[in-house]
N, C-alpha and C positions, 0 to 999 in steps of 0.2 A: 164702512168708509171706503173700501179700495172700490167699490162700483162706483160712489158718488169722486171718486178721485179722476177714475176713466174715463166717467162721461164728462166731467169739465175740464181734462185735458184734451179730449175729443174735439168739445167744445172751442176752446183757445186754441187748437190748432185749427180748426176750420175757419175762426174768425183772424188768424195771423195774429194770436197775442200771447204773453207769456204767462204760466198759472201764478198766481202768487202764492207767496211764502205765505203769506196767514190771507184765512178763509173762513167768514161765517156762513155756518148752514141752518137754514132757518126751516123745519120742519110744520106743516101746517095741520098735517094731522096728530102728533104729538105735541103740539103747541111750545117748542122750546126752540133754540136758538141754540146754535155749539161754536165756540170757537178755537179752532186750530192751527198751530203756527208750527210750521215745517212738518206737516202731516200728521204731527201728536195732538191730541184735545185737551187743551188748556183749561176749558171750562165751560158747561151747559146752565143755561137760564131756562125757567121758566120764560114763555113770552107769550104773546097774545096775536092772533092777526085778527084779518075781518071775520065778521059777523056776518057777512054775504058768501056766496061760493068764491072761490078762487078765480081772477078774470084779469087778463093784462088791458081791458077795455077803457079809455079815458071814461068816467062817470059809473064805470058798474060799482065801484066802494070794494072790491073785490083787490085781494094780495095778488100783486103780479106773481111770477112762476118766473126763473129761469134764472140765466149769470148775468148779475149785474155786479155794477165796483161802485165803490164811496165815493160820491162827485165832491162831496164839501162835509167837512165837521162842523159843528157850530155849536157855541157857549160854553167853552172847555174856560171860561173867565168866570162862569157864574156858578151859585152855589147850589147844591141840591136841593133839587124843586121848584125852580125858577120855574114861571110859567111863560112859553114864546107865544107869539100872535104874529105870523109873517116874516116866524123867520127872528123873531125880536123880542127880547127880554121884556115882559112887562113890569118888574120890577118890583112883581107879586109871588110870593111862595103860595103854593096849589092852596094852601090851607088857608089863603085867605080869599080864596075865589066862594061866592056862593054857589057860581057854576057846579054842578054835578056830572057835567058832562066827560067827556075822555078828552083831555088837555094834553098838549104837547108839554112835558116838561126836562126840566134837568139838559138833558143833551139831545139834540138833535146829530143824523149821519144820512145826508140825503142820498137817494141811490141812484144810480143810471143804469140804465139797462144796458146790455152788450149785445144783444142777440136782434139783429135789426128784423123789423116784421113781426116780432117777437113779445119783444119788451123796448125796443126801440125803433120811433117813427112811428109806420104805420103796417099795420098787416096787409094780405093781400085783396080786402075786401073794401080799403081804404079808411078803417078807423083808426083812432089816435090807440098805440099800445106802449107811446113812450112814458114809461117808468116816473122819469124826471122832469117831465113839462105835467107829467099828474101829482106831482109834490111828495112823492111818497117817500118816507121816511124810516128808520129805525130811531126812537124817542122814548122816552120815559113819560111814565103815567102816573097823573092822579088816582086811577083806579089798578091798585097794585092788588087788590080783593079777586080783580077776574084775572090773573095771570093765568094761564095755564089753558082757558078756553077761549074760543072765540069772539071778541067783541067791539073789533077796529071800525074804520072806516076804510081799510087797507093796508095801513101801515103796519109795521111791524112794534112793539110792545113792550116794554122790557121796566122793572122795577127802576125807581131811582139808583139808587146803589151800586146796580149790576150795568146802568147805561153810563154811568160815573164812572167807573172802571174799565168798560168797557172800550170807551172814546179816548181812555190815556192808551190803550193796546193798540189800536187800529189806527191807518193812515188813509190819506188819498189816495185812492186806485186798487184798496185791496177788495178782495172777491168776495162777493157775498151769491150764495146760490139759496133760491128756495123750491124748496121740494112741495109736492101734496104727501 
């Protein structure tokens, strides 16, 4: 933790910002999610990213990489396993979708990137690499079977239970970094 501590202080110093107090680190080769407040680890999930390589590219379905912060929480009003569509409760629990697909559920925590060129804007080749005009999220799954491996569309992954918990601990602006 003290390396992944240096290089997002490096980080926030380079981009003039302050580190925060709680920090998800979302691991993409061990597939889990840790979160930490005031530098102790409060708790590690299981979670899932993409099923693509790793890619801050608008359309590669790929998990972005780098320091981003919570732009918005959403559905901290609805019950576990609400299913969203844009952002918006459909007013169906996962269980009753025939859909099989991987569903936004429980809680949505949209991310912004911080690192322009990066994970925000555009890089230097002029493609879109922003985080949060690509939708990507940390949200709870109807598919709580593949935790652990890769099987996103990018997003990040997390059980109901642990995204329900998870969104009563964290704010707007707090760090979320992801590693390979």
């Amino acid at each position: 933790m003290d390396e992944i501590k240096e290089s997002i202080s490096k980080t926030c110093a380079e981009l003039g910002i302050k580190p925060a107090d709680r920090l998800l680190v979302v691991r993409i080769g061990a597939q889990t999610l840790q979160f930490f407040r005031g530098g102790e680890l409060v708790r590690s999930y299981p979670a899932c990213t993409s099923l693509k390589p790793p890619s801050n590219v608008k359309d590669s379905l790929g998990t972005p990489r780098g320091l981003h912060e919570i732009a918005e929480r959403i559905g901290g009003e609805q019950p576990a396993g609400m299913v969203f569509k844009a952002r918006r409760p459909t007013g169906r629990h996962f269980s009753e979708h025939e859909d099989n697909g991987n569903l936004i559920t429980s809680r949505i925590l949209w991310l912004r990137g911080l690192e322009p060129g990066r994970n925000a804007g555009r890089d230097e080749h002029g493609n879109v690499v922003d985080t949060y005009d690509r939708y990507v999220y940390i949200h709870g799954t109807n598919r709580e079977d593949r935790l652990g491996h890769p099987h996103s569309a990018g997003c990040v992954l997390l059980g109901n239970q642990a995204i329900v918990g998870l969104y009563d601990e964290v704010r707007v602006g707090d760090h979320v970094v992801i590693l390979d």
